[in-house]
Every structure is written in structure tokens, then in C-alpha cells.
C-alpha positions as CSV (number, residue, x, y, z in Angstrom):
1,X,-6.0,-100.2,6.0
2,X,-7.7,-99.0,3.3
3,X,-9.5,-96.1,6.0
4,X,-6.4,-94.7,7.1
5,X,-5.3,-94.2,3.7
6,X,-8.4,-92.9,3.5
7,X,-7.9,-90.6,6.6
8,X,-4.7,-88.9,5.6
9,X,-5.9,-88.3,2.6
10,X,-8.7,-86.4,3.8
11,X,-6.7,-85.0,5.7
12,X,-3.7,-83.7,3.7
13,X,-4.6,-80.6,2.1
14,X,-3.9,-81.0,-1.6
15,X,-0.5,-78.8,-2.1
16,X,-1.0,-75.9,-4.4
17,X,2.4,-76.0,-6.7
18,X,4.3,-72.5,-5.5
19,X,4.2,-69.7,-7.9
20,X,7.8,-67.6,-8.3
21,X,6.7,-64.1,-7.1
22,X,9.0,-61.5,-9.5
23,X,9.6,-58.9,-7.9
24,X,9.0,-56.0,-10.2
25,X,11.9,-52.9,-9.5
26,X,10.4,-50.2,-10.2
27,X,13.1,-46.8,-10.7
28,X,11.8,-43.6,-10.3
29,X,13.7,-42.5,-13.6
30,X,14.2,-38.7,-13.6
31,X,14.3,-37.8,-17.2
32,X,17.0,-34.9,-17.9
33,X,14.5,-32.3,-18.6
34,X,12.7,-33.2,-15.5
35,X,16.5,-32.7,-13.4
36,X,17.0,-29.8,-15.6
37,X,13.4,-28.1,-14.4
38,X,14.2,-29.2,-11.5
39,X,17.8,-27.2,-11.1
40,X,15.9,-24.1,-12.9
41,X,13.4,-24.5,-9.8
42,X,15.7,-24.6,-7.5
43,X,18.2,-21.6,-8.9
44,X,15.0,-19.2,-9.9
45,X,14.3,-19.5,-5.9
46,X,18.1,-18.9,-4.6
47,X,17.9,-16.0,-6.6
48,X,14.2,-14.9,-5.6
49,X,15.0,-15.6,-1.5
50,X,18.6,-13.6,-2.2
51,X,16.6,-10.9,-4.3
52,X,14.0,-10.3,-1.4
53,X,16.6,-10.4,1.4
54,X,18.2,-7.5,0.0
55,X,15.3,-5.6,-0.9
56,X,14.9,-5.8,3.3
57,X,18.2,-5.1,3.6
58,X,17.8,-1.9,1.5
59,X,13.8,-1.3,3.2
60,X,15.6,-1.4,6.7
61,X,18.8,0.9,5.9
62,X,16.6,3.6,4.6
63,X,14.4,3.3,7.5
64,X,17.5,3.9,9.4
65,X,17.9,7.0,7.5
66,X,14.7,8.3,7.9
67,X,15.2,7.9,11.9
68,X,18.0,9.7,11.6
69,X,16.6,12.5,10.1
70,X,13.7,12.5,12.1
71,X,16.6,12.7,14.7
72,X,18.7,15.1,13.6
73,X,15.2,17.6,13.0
74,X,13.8,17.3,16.6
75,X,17.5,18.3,17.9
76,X,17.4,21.6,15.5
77,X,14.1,21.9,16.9
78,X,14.9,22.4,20.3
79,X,17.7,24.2,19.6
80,X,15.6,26.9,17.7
81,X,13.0,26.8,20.6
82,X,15.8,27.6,23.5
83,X,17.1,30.2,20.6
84,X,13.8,31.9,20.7
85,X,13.5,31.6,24.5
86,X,17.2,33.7,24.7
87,X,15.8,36.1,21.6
88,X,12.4,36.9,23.9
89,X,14.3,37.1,27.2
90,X,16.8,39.7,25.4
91,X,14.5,41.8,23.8
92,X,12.6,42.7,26.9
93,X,13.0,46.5,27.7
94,X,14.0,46.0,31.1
95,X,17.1,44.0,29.0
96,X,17.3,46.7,26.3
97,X,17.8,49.8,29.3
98,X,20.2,48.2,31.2
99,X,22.8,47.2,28.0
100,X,21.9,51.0,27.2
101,X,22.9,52.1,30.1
102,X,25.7,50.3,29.9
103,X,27.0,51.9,26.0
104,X,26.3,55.2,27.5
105,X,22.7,55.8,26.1
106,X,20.3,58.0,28.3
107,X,16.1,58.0,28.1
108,X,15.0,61.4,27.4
109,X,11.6,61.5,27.5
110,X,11.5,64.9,25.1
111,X,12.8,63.6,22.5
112,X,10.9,59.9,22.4
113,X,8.1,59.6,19.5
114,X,5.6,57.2,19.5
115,X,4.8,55.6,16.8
116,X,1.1,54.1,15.6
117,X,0.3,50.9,13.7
């Protein structure tokens, strides 16, 4: 008998006495300066993001503006150009002889001076 003892002891794998694993908690403490740097952080960017949405906001409403403008110009603009059309048909002397005509005014050709530049 004195090999099987033997055997299992051989065997048997000599037991290692179990160690208590502590689990160490570690807490990701946030100091109060850290939260306070933190809400400036966060505030200094509310206000950055509200201060660039309005400068956009302004950028765009004076574009606007200026389109309106550029607008309101190119309508005067053609309104001056048929102006001048009307101003160049009227003063044609075809034009000028028949309203003439039409006051009572006659041509005489005596009495017509020319005149030199």
C-alpha cells in the first residue's frame, strides 16, 4: 500500500492556499475646481456658438440688403434706359414738325439761321 499512497501523492498537486483578491474601487473624483472649469468650458462655448450664430444671422440679413439694392438699382436702370429711348424717339425732327404743326407753328425757311459749333 505504501505505492498507492505513493501514487496520489504524486499525483495531487500540492494546493496553493487562496489569496483574497481586494478589489481596489477606484472613483474618478472631480475636484470642485475641476467641475467649476469644467461649467466655465462649457458656458464660454454656449456663448461663443450663440455669439457666431448671430454674427451669420447679421452676415446674411445684410446680404439680403445688399441684394436688394442691387435690385432696386437694375430696376431704375431700365427704367432710365426706356426713358432715354422715349427722350431720343421724341426729339427726332420728324417728331418736333408734326407737334409744331399741331400748336400752329410754320417753317419759314427765310427766317431760319444756322448756327456753327
Amino acid at each position: 500500500m505504501s505505492n498507492l499512497a505513493r501514487k496520489q501523492y504524486q499525483y495531487q498537486p500540492a494546493q496553493q492556499p487562496e489569496k483574497e483578491i481586494k478589489k481596489v474601487k477606484r472613483h474618478a473624483k472631480i475636484t470642485p475646481g475641476e467641475k467649476v472649469l469644467a461649467f466655465l468650458l462649457v458656458a464660454f462655448l454656449a456663448i461663443m456658438s450663440i455669439h457666431i450664430i448671430s454674427a451669420n444671422a447679421q452676415v446674411y440679413e445684410v446680404n439680403r440688403d445688399v441684394e436688394d439694392v442691387k435690385t432696386a438699382i437694375q430696376e431704375q436702370e431700365k427704367v432710365n434706359s426706356e426713358l432715354e429711348a422715349q427722350v431720343k424717339e421724341m426729339s427726332r425732327y420728324e417728331n418736333i414738325k408734326k407737334i409744331a404743326e399741331k400748336k400752329g407753328l410754320n417753317l419759314d425757311g427765310n427766317n431760319v439761321k444756322v448756327g456753327e459749333k
